[in-house]
C-alpha positions in Angstrom: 44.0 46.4 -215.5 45.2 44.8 -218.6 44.3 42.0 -220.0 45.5 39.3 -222.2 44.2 37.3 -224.5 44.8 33.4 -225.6 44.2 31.7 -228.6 45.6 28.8 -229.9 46.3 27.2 -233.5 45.5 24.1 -233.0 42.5 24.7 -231.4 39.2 25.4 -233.6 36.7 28.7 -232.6 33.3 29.2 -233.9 33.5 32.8 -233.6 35.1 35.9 -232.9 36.0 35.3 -229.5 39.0 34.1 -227.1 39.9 30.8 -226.0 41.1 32.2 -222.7 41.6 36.1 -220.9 44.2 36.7 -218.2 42.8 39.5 -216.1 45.2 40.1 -212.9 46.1 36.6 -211.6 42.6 35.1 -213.2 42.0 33.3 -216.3 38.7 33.1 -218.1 38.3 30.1 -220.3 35.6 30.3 -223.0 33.2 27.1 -222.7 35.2 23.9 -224.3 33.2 21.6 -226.5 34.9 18.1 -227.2 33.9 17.1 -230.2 35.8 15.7 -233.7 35.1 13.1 -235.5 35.9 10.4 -233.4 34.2 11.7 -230.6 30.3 11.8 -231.9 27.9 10.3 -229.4 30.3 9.1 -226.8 30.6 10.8 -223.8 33.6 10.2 -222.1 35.3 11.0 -225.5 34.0 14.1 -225.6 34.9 14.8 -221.8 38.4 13.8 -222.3 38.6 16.0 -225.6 37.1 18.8 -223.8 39.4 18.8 -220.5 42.6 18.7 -222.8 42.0 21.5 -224.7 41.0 23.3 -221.0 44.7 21.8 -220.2 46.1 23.1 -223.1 44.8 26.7 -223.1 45.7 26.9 -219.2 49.6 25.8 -220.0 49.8 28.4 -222.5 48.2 30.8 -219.8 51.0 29.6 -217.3 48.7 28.0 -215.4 47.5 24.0 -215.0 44.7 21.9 -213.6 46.1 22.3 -210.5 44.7 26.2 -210.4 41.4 25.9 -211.1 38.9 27.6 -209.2 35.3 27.2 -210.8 34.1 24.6 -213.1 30.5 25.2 -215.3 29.8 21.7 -217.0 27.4 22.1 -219.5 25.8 18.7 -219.8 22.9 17.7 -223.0 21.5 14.4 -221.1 20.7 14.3 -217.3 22.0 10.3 -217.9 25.8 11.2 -218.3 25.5 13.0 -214.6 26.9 10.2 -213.0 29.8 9.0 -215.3 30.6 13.3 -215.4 31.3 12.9 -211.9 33.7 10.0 -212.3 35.7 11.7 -215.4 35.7 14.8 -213.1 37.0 13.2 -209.6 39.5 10.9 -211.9 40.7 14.8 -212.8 40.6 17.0 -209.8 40.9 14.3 -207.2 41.3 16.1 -204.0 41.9 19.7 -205.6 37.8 20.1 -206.2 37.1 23.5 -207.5 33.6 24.6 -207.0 31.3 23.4 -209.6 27.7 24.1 -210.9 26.2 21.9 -213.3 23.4 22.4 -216.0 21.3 20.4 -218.4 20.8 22.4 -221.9 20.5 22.1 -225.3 23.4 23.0 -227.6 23.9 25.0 -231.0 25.8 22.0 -232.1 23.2 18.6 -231.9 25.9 16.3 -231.6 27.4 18.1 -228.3 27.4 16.2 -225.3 29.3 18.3 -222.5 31.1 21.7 -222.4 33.5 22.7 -220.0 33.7 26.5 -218.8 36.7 27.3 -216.8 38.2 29.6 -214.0 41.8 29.3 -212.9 44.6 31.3 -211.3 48.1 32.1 -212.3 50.3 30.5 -209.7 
């Protein structure tokens, strides 16, 4: 099976890798970090960074929020549990794709949250 790869401009990598793979009807999004430099130590900032560039590599994969099937949130704190829940319902609403969660450490310090996404084409 073929598969294609997305990348865009606009949005930065820290490596050699893709910001999404199409693989049949599936899409593969590489973890999505939300941080710039207006978003350093606030959480929802970095959420709502994060799940726009997720919206932005899954429109230019012909797909949406709409089509997502698994969600990994990476989170730094245990504290920002809660308010990741809110940001999440206030996205998925009644469309909730199955979700693990984990507390980590990051490469980057000043990460709060990462987003790591599976979709389908429509």
């Amino acid at each position: 099976m073929a598969i294609q790869r997305i990348n865009l401009e606009k949005l930065p990598r820290a490596g050699n890798y893709s910001h999404g793979i199409i693989s049949g009807n599936t899409i593969y999004l590489s973890g999505q970090l939300g941080i710039n430099q207006d978003t350093k130590g606030n959480f929802r900032k970095q959420f709502e960074v994060a799940i726009g560039n997720v919206e932005k590599i899954l429109e230019a994969s012909g797909s949406s929020l709409d089509h997502v099937i698994r969600v990994v949130v990476y989170l730094a704190n245990a504290s920002n549990f809660q308010e990741m829940n809110q940001l999440f319902d206030s996205y998925f609403n009644n469309r909730a794709p199955v979700r693990t969660t984990i507390i980590c450490g990051f490469v980057n310090p000043d990460a709060l949250v990462e987003l790591e996404i599976t979709a389908s084409k429509p």
